[in-house]
PDB file with one MODEL, atoms N, CA, C and O in Angstrom:
MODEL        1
ATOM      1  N   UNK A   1     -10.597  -2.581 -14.552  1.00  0.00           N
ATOM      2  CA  UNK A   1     -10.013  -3.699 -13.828  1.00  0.00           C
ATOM      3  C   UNK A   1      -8.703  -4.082 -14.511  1.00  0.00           C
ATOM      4  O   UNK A   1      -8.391  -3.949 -15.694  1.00  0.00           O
ATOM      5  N   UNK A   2      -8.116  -4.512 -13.645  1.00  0.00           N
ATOM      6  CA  UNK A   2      -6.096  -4.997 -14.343  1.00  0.00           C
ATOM      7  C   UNK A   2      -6.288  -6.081 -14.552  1.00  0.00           C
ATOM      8  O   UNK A   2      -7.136  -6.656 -13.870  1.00  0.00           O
ATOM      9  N   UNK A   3      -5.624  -6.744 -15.511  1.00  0.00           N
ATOM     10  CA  UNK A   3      -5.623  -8.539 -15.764  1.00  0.00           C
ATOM     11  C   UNK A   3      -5.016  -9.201 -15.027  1.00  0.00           C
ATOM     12  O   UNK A   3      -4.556 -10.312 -15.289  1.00  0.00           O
ATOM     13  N   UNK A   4      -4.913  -8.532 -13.857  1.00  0.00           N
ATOM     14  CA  UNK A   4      -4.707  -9.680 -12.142  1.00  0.00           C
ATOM     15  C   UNK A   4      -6.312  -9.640 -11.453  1.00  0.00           C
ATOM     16  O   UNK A   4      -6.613  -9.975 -10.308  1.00  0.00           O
ATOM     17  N   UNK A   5      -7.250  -9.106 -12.562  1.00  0.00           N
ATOM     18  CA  UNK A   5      -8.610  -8.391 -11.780  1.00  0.00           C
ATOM     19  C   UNK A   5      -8.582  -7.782 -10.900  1.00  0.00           C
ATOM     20  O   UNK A   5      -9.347  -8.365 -10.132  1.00  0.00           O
ATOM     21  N   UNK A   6      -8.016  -6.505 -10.160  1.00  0.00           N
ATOM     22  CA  UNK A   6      -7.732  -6.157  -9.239  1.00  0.00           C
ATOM     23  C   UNK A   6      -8.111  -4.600  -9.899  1.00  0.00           C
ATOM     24  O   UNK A   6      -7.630  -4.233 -10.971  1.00  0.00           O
ATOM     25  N   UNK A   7      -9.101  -3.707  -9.037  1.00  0.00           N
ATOM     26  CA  UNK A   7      -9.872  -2.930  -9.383  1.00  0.00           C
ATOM     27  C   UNK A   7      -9.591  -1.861  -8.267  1.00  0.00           C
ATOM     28  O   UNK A   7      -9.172  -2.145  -7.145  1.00  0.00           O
ATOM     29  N   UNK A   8      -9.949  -0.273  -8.832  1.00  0.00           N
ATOM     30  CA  UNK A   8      -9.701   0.945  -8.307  1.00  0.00           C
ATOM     31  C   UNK A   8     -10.266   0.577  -6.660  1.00  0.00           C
ATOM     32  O   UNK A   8      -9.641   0.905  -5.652  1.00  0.00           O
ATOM     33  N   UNK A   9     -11.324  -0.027  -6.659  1.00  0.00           N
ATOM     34  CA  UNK A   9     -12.001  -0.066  -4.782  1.00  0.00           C
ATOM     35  C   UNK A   9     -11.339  -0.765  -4.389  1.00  0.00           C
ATOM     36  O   UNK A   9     -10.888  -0.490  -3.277  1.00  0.00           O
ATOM     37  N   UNK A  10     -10.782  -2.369  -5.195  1.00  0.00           N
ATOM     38  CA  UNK A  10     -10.522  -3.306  -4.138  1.00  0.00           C
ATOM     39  C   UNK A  10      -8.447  -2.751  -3.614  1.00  0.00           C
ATOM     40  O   UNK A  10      -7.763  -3.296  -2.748  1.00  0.00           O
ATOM     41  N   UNK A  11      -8.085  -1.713  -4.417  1.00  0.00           N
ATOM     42  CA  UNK A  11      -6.574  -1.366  -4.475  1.00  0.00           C
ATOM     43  C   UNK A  11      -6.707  -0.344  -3.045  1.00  0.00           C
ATOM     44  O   UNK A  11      -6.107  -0.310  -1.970  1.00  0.00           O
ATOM     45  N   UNK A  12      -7.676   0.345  -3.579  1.00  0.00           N
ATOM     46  CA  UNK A  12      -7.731   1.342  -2.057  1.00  0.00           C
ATOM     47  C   UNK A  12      -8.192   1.021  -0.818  1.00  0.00           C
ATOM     48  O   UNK A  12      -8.133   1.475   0.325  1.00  0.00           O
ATOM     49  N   UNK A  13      -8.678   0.085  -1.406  1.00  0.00           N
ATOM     50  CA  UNK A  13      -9.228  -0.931   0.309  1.00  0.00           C
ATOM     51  C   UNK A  13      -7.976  -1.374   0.508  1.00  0.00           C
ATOM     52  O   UNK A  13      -7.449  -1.019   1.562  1.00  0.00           O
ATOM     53  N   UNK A  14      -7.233  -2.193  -0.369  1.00  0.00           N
ATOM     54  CA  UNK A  14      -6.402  -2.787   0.085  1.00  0.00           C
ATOM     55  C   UNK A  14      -5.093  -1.682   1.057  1.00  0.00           C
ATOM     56  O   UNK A  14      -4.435  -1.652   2.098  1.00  0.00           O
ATOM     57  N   UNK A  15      -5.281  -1.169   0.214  1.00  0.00           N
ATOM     58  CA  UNK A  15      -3.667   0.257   0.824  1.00  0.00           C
ATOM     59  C   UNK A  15      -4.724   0.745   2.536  1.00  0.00           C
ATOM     60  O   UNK A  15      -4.007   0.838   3.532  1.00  0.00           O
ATOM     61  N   UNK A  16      -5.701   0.914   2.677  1.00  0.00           N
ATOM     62  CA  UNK A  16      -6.632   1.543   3.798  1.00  0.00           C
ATOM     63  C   UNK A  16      -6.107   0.320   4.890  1.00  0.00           C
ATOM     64  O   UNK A  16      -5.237   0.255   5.758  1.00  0.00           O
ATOM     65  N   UNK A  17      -6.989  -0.468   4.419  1.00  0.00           N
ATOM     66  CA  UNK A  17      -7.030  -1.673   5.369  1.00  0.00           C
ATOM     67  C   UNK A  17      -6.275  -2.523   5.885  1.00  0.00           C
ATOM     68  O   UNK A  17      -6.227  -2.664   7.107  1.00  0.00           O
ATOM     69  N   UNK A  18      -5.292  -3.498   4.749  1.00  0.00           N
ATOM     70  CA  UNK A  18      -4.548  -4.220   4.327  1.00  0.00           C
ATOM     71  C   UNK A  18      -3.097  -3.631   5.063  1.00  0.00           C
ATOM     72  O   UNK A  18      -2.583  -4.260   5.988  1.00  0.00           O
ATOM     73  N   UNK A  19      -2.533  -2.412   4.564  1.00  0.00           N
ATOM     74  CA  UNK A  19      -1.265  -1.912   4.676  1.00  0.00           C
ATOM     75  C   UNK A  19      -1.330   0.064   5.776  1.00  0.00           C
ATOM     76  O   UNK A  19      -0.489   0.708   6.403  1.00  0.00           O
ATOM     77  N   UNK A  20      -2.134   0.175   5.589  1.00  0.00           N
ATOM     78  CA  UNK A  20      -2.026   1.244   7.280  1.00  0.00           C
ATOM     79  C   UNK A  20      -2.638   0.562   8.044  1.00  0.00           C
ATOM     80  O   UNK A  20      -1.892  -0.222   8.631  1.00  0.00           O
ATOM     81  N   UNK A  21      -3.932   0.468   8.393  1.00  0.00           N
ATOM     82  CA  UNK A  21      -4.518  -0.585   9.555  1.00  0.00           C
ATOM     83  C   UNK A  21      -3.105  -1.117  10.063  1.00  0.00           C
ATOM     84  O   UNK A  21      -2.425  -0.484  10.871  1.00  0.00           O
ATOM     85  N   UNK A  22      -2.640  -2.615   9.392  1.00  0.00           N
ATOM     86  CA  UNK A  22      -1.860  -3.320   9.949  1.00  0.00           C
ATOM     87  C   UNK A  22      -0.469  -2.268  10.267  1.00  0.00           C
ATOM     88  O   UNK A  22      -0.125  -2.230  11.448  1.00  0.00           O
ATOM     89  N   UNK A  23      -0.064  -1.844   9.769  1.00  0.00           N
ATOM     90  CA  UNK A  23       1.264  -1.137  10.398  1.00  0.00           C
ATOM     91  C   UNK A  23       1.467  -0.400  11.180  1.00  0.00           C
ATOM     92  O   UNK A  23       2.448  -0.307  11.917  1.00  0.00           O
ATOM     93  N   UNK A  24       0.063   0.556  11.080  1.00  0.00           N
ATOM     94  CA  UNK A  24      -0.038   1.894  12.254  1.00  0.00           C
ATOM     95  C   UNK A  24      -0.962   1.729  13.432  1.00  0.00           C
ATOM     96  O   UNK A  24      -0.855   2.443  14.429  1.00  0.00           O
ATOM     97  N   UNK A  25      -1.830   0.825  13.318  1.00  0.00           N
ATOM     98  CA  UNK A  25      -2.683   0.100  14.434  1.00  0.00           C
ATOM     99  C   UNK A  25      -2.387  -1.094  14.930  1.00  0.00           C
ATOM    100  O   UNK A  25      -2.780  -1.276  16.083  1.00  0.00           O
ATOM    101  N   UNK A  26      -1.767  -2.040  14.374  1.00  0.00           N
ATOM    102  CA  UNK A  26      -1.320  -2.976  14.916  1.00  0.00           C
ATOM    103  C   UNK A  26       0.303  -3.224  15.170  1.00  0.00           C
ATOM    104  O   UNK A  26       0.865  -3.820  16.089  1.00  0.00           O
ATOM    105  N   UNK A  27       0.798  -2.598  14.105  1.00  0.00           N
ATOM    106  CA  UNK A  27       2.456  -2.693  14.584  1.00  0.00           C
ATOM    107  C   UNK A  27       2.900  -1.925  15.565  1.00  0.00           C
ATOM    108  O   UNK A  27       3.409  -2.399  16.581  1.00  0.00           O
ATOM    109  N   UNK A  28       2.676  -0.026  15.250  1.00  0.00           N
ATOM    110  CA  UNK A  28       3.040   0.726  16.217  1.00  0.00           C
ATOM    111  C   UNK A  28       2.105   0.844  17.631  1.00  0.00           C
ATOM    112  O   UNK A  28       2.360   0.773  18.833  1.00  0.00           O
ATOM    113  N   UNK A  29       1.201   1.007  17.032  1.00  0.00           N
ATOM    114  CA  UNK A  29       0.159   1.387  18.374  1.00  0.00           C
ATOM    115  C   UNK A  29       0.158   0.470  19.087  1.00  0.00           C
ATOM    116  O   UNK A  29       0.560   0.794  20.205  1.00  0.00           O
ATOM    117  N   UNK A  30      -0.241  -1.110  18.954  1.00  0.00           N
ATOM    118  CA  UNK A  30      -0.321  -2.195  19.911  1.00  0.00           C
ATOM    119  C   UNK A  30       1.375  -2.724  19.982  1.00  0.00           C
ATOM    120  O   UNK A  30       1.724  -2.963  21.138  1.00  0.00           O
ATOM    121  N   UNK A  31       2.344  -2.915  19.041  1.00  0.00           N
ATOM    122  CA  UNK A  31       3.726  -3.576  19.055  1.00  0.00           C
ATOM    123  C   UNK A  31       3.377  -5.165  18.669  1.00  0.00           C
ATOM    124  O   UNK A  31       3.858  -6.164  19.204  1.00  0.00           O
ATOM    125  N   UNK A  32       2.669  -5.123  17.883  1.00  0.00           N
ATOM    126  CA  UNK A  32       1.916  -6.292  17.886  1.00  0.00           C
ATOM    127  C   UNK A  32       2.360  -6.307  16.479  1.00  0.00           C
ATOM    128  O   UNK A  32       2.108  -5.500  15.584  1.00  0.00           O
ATOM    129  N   UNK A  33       3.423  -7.919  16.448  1.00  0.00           N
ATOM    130  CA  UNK A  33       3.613  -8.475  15.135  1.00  0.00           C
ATOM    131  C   UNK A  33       3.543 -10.254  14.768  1.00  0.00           C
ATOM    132  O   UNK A  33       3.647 -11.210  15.537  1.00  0.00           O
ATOM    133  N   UNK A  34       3.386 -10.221  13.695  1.00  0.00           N
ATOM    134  CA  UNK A  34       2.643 -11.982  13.092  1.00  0.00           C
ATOM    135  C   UNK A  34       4.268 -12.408  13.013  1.00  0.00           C
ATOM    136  O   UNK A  34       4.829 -12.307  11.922  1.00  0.00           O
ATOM    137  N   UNK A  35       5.144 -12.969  14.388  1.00  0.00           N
ATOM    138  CA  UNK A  35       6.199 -13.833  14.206  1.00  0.00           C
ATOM    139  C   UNK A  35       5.596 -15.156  12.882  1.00  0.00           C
ATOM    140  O   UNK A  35       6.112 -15.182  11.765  1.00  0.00           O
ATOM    141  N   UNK A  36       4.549 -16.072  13.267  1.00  0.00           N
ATOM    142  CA  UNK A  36       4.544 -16.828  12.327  1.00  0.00           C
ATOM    143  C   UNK A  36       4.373 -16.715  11.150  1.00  0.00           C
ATOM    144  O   UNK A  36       4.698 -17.679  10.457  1.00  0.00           O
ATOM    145  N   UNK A  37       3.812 -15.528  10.499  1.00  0.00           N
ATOM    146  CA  UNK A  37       3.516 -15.104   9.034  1.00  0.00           C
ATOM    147  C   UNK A  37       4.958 -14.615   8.360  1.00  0.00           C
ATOM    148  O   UNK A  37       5.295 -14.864   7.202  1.00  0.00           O
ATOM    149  N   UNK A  38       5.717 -13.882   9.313  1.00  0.00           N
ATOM    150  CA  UNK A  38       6.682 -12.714   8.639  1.00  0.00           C
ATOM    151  C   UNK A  38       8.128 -12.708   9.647  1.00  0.00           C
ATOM    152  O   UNK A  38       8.775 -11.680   9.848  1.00  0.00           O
ATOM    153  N   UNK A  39       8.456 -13.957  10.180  1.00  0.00           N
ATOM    154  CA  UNK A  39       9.338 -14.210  10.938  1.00  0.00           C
ATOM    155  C   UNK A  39       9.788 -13.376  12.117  1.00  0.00           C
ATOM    156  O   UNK A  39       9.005 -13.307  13.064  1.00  0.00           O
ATOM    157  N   UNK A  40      11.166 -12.607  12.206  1.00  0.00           N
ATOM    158  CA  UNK A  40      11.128 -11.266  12.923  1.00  0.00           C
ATOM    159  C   UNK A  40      11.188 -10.169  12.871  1.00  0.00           C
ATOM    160  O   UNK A  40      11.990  -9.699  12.064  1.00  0.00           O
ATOM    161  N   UNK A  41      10.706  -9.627  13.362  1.00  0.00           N
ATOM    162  CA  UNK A  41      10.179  -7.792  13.005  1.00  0.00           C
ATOM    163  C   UNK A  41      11.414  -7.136  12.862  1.00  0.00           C
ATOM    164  O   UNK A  41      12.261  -7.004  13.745  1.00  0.00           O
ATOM    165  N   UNK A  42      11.498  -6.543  11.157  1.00  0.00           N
ATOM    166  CA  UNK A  42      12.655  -5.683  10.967  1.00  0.00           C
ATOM    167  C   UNK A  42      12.644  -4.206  10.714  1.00  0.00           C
ATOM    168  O   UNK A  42      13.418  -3.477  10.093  1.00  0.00           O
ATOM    169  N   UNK A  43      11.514  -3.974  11.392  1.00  0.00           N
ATOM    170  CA  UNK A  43      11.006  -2.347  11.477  1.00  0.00           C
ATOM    171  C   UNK A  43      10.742  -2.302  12.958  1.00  0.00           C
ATOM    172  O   UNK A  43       9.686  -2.759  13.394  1.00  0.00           O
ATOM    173  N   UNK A  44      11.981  -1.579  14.048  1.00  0.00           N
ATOM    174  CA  UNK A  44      12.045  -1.358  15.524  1.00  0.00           C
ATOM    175  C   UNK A  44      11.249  -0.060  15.499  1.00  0.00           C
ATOM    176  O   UNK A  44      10.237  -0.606  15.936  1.00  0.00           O
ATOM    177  N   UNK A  45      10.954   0.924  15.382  1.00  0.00           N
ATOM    178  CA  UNK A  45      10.897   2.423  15.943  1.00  0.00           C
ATOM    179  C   UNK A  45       9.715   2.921  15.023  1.00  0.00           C
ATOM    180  O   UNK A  45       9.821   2.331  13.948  1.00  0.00           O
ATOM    181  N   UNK A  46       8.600   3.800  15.020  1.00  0.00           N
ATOM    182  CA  UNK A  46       7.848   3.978  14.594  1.00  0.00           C
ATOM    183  C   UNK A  46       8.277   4.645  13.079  1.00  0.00           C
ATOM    184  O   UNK A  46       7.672   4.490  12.019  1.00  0.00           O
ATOM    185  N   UNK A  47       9.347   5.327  13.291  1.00  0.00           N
ATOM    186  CA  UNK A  47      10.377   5.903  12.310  1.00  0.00           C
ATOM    187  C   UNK A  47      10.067   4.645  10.736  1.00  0.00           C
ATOM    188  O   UNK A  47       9.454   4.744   9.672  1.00  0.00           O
ATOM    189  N   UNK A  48      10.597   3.946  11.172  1.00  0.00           N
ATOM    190  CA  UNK A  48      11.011   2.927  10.396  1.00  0.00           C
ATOM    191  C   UNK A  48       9.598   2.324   9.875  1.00  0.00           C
ATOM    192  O   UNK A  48       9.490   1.719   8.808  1.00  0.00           O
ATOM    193  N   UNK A  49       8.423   2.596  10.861  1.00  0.00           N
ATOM    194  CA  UNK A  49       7.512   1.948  10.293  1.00  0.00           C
ATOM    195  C   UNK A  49       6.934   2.941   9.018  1.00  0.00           C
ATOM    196  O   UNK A  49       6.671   2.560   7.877  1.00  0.00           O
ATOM    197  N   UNK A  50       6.846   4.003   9.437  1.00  0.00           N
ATOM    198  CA  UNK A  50       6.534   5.059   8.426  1.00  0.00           C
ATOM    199  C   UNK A  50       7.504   5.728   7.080  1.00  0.00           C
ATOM    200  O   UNK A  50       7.145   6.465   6.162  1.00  0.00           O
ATOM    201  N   UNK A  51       8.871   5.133   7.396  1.00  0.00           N
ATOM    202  CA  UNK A  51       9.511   4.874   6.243  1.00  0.00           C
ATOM    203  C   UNK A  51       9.552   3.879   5.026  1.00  0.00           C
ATOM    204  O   UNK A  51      10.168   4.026   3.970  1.00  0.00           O
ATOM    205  N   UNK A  52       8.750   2.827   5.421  1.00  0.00           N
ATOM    206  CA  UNK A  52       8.091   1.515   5.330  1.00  0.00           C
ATOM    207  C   UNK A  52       6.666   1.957   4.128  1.00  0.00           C
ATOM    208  O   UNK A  52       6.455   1.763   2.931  1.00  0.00           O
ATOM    209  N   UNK A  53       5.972   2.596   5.210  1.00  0.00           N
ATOM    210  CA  UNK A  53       4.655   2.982   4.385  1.00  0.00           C
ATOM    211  C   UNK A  53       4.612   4.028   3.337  1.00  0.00           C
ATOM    212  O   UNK A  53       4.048   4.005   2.243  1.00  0.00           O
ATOM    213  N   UNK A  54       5.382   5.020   3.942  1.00  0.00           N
ATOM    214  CA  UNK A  54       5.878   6.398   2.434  1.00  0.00           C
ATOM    215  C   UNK A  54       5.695   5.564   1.127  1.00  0.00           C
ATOM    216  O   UNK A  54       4.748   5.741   0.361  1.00  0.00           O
ATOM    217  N   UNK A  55       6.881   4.450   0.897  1.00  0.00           N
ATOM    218  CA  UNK A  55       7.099   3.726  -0.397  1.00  0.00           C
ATOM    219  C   UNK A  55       6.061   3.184  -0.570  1.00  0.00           C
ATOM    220  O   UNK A  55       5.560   3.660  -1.589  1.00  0.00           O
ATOM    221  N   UNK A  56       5.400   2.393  -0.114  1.00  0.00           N
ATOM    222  CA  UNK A  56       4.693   1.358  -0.230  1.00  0.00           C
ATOM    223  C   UNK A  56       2.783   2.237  -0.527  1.00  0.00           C
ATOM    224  O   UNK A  56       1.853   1.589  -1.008  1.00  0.00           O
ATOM    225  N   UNK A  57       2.700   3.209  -0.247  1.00  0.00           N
ATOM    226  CA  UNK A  57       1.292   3.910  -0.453  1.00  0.00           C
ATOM    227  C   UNK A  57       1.843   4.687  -2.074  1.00  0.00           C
ATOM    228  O   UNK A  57       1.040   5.049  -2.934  1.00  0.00           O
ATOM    229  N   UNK A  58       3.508   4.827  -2.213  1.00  0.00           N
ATOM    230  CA  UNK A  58       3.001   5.786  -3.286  1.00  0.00           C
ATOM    231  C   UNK A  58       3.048   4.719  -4.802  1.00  0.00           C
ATOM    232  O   UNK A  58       2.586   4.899  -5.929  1.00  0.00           O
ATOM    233  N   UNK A  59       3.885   3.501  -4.143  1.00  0.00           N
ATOM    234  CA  UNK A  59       3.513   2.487  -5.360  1.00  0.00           C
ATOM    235  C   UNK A  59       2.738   1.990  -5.774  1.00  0.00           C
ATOM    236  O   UNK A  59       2.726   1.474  -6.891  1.00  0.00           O
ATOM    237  N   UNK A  60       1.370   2.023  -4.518  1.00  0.00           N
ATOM    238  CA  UNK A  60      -0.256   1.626  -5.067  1.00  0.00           C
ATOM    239  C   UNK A  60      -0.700   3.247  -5.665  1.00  0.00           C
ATOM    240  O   UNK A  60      -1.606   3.454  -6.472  1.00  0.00           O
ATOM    241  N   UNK A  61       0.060   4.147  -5.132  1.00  0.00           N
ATOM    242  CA  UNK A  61      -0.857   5.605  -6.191  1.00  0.00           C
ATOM    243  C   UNK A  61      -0.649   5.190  -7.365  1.00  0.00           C
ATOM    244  O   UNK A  61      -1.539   4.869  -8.153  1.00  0.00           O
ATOM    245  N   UNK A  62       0.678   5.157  -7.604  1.00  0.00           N
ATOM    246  CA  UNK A  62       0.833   4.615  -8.962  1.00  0.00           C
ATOM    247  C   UNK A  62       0.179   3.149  -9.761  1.00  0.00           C
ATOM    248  O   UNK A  62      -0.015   3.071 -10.974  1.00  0.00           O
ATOM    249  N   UNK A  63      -0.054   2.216  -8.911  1.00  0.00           N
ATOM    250  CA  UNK A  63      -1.161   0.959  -9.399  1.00  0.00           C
ATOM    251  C   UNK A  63      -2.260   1.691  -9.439  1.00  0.00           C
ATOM    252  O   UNK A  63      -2.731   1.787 -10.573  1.00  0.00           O
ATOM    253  N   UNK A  64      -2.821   2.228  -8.624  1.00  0.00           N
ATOM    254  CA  UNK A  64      -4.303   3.324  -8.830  1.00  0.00           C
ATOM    255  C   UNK A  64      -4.298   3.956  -9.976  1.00  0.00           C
ATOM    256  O   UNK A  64      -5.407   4.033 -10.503  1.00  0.00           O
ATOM    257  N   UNK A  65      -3.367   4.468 -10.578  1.00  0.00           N
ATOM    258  CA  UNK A  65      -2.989   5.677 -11.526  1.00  0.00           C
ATOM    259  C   UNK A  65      -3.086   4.707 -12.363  1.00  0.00           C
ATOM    260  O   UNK A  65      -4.302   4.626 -12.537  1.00  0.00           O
ATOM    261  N   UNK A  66      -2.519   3.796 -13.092  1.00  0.00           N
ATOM    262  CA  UNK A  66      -2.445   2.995 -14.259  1.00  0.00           C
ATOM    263  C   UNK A  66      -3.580   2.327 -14.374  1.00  0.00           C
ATOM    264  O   UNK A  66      -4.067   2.575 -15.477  1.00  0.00           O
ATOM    265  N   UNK A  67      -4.415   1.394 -13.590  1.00  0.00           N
ATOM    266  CA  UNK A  67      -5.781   1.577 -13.431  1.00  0.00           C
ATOM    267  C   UNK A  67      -6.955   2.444 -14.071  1.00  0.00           C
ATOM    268  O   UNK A  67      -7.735   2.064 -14.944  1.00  0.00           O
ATOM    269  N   UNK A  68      -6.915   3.619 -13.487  1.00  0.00           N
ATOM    270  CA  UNK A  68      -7.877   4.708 -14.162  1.00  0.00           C
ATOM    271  C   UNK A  68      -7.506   4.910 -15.165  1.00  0.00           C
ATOM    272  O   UNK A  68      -8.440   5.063 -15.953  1.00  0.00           O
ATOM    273  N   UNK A  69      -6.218   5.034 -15.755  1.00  0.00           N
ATOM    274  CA  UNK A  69      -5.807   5.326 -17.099  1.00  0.00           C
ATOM    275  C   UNK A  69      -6.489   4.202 -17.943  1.00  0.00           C
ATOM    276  O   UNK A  69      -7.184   4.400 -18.940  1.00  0.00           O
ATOM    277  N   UNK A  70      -6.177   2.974 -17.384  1.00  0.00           N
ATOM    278  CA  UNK A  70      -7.141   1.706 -18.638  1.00  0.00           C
ATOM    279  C   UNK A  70      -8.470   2.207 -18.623  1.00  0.00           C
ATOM    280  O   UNK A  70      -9.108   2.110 -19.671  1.00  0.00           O
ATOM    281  N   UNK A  71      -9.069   2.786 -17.514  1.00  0.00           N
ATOM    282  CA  UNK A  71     -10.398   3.140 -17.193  1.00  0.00           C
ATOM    283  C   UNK A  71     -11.391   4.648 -18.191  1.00  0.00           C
ATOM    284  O   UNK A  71     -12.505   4.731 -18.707  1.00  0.00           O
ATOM    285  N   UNK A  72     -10.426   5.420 -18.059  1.00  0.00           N
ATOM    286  CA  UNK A  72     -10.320   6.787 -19.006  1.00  0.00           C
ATOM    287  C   UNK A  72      -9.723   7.004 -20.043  1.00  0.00           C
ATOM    288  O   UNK A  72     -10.154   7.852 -20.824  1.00  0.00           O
ATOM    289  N   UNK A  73      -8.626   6.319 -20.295  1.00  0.00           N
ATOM    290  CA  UNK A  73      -7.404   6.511 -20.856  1.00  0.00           C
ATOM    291  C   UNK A  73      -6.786   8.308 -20.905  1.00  0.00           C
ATOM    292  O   UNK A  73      -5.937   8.749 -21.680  1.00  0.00           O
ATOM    293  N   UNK A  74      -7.220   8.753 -20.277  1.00  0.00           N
ATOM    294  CA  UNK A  74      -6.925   9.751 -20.087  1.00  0.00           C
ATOM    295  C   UNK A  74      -4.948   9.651 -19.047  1.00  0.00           C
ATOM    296  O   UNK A  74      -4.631   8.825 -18.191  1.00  0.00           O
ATOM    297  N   UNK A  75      -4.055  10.842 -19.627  1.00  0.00           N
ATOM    298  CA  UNK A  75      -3.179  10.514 -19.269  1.00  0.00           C
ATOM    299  C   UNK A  75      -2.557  11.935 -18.662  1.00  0.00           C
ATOM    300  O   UNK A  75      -2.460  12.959 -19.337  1.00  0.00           O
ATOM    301  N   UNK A  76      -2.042  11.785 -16.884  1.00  0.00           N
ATOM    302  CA  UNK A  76      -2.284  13.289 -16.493  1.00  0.00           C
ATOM    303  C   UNK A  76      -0.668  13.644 -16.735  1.00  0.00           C
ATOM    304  O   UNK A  76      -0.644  14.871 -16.646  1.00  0.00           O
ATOM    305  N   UNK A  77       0.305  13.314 -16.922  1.00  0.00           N
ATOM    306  CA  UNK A  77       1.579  13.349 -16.935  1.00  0.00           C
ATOM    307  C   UNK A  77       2.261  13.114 -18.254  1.00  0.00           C
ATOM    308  O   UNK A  77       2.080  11.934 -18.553  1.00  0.00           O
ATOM    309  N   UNK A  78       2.797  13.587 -18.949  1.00  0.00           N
ATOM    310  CA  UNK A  78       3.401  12.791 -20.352  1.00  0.00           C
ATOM    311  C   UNK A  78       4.637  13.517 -20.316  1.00  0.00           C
ATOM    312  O   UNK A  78       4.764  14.741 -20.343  1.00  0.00           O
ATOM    313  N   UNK A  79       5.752  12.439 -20.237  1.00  0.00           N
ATOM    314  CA  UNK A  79       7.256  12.748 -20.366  1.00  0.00           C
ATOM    315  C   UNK A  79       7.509  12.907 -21.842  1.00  0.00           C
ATOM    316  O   UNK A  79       7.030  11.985 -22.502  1.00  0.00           O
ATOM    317  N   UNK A  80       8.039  13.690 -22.425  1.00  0.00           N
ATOM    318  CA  UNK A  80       8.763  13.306 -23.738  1.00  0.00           C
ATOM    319  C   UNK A  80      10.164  13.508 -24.298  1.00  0.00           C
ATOM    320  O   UNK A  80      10.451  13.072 -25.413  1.00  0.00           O
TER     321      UNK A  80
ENDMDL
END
């Protein structure tokens, strides 16, 4: 667990549920966006929505990744 408590299931739920669900089922597929939560929609074209998600799934790999590392400490990459 991270000292925001935020844990390997609840990160991948979150990226599953939280951030495709809402973008690819509710933004593109329905066009369906939360004006009152997030003002106006600045992702037009499905393009844009999936340019959107690329970044945003590989920055939770990487929260996932630092995670298991506190978890294993095992480390799969080492720059030197």
């Amino acid at each position: 667990m991270l000292p925001s408590r935020w844990h390997c299931l609840g990160l991948v739920q979150h990226l599953t549920l939280d951030v495709q669900r809402f973008w690819f089922r509710a933004v593109v597929a329905l066009a369906w966006w939360p004006h009152d939560l997030f003002g106006d929609p600045h992702l037009h074209t499905p393009r844009d929505v999936l340019l959107h998600v690329i970044p945003e799934t590989a920055c939770h790999a990487g929260h996932l990744d630092a995670a298991r590392e506190l978890i294993d400490g095992r480390r799969w990459l080492v720059l030197t």
